[in-house]
N, C-alpha and C positions, 0 to 999 in steps of 0.2 A: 406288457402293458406298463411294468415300472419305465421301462428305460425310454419308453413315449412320452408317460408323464414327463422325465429329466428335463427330454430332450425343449418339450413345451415350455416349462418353466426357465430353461436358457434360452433361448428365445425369448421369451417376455419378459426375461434383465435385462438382453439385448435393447428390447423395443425402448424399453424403461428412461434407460441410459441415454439414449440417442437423443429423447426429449427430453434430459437436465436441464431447467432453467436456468440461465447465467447465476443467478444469486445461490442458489445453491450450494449449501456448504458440506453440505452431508454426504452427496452423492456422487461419486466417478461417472465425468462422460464418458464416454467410447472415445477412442481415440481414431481419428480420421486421417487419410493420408496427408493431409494438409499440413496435420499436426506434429510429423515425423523431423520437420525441419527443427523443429523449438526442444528436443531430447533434451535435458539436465540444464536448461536455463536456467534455474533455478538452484543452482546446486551451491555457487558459491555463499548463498543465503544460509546453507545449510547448521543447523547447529544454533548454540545457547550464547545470546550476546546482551551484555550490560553496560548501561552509559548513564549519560542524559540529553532531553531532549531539551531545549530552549525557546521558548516563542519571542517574537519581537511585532511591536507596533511600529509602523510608520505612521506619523504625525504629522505628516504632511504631503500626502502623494501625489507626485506630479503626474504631467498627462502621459497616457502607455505607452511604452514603447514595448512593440510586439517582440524587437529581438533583443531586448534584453532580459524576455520571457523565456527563453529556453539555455542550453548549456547555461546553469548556472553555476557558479563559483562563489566562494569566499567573499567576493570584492562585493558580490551585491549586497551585504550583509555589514559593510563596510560605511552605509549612507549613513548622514550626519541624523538622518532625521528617525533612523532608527530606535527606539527602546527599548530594551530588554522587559517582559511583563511576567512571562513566567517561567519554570525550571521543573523539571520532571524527571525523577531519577526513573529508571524506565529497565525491564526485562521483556527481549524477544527472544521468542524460540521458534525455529522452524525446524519441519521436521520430514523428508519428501516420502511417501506412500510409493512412487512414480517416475519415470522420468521428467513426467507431465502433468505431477498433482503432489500439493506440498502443502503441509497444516501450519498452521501459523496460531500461536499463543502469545499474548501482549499484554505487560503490566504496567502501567503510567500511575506513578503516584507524584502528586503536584505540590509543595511546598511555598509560602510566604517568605519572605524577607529577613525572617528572624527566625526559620527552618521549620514552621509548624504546617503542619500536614494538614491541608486543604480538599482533597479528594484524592481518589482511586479511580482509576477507569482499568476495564478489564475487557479485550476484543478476544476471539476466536474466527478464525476465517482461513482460509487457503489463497494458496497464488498456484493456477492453473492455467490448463492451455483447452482450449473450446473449439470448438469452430475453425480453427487458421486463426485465433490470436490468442493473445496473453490478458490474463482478468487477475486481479485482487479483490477479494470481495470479505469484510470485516464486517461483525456482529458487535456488535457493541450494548449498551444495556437496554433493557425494553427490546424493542422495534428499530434502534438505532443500525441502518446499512448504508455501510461505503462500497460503492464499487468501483473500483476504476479500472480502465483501460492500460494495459502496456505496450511500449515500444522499447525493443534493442535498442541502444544506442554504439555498446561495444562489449565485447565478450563478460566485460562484469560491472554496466552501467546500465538497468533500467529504469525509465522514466514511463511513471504513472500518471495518468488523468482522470478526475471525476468529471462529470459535468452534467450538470440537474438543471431543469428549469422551473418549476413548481414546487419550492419556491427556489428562485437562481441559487445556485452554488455551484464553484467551480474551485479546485485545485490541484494543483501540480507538483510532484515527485519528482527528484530526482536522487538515486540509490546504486548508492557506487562504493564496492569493496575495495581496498587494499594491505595487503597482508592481511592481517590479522583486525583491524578495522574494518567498523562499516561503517559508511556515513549520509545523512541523510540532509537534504537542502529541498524547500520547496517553499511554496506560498500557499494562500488559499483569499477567495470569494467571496462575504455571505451574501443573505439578503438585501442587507442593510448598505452595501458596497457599491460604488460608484464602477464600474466594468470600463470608463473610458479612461480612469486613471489606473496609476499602479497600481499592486495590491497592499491592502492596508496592514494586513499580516505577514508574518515569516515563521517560515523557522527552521532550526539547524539541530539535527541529529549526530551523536558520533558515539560509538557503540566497540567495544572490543570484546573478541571473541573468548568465551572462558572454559566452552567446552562442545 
């Protein structure tokens, strides 16, 4: 009778698992044959990295150009019309359970012009593999969840997408290790944001490895 019960109760983690909701931070999917292709994606994330993180305004954004929306580089960051608005000395740490399941801890403390400490934001979330794809999913304070979508782009460049409709919000990652750097380039959406221009935000990550 014990080893009925076991067997029942493994089973009904099985069943459990299978129905992880993407947002889910807590709990391991099952992992699907699908999912065998994406092994230690994740790896070169691995480990404790400190930097800062930088935001920028554009002040003037012209009309979209879709391909200057992906492979971004340095040079987008380069526009006259950019401003620097804020700076965030910043700790990530990932930490992978998995081949296919990795925790993620995040410190953003944000500073003024004359160094005085403006806030703290603090996320917890994992970068996982679900279904046949790749998810990031951040908790942030309250109620606050990011999830976004991943794509390969090369053995240690991926690129994240959120994309919300109610109310609009959309942004883009892109997350690319070398050596002992990481760095991090992307934009973002809000509500308030005009979708047929550029984006009005930026901002640029770079992060060195400490442990």
């Amino acid at each position: 009778m014990k080893h009925i019960l076991v067997v029942i109760a493994f089973f009904s983690l099985l069943a459990c698992q299978s129905k992880v909701a993407i947002e889910d931070i807590d709990t391991v999917p099952v992992i699907e044959k699908n999912d065998e292709k994406f092994a230690d994606v994740f790896q070169h994330l691995e480990g404790q990295w400190e930097g800062q993180l930088k935001i920028f305004e554009d002040l003037s954004p012209s009309k979209r150009e879709k391909k200057a929306l992906q492979q971004l580089d340095m040079s987008d960051l380069r526009n006259p019309n950019l401003k620097l608005q804020q700076i965030a000395n910043v700790q990530r740490n990932y930490r992978s359970e998995s081949p296919y399941f990795q925790r993620i801890e995040i410190q953003e403390t944000y500073y003024d012009e004359e160094g005085k400490e403006l806030e703290q934001l603090i996320y917890t979330g994992v970068n996982k593999i679900q279904k046949g794809n790749l998810w990031s999913v951040l908790q942030g304070r309250g109620d606050t969840l990011q999830l976004r979508a991943g794509k390969i782009m090369n053995d240690k460049l991926i690129s994240w997408k959120r994309n919300e409709k109610a109310p609009y919000r959309m942004d883009y990652i892109e997350e690319k290790r070398q050596e002992n750097i990481l760095e991090l380039i992307g934009y973002t959406y809000g509500p308030e944001d005009n979708p047929k221009l550029m984006p009005r935000f930026w901002y640029y990550g770079r992060y060195e490895l400490v442990k």
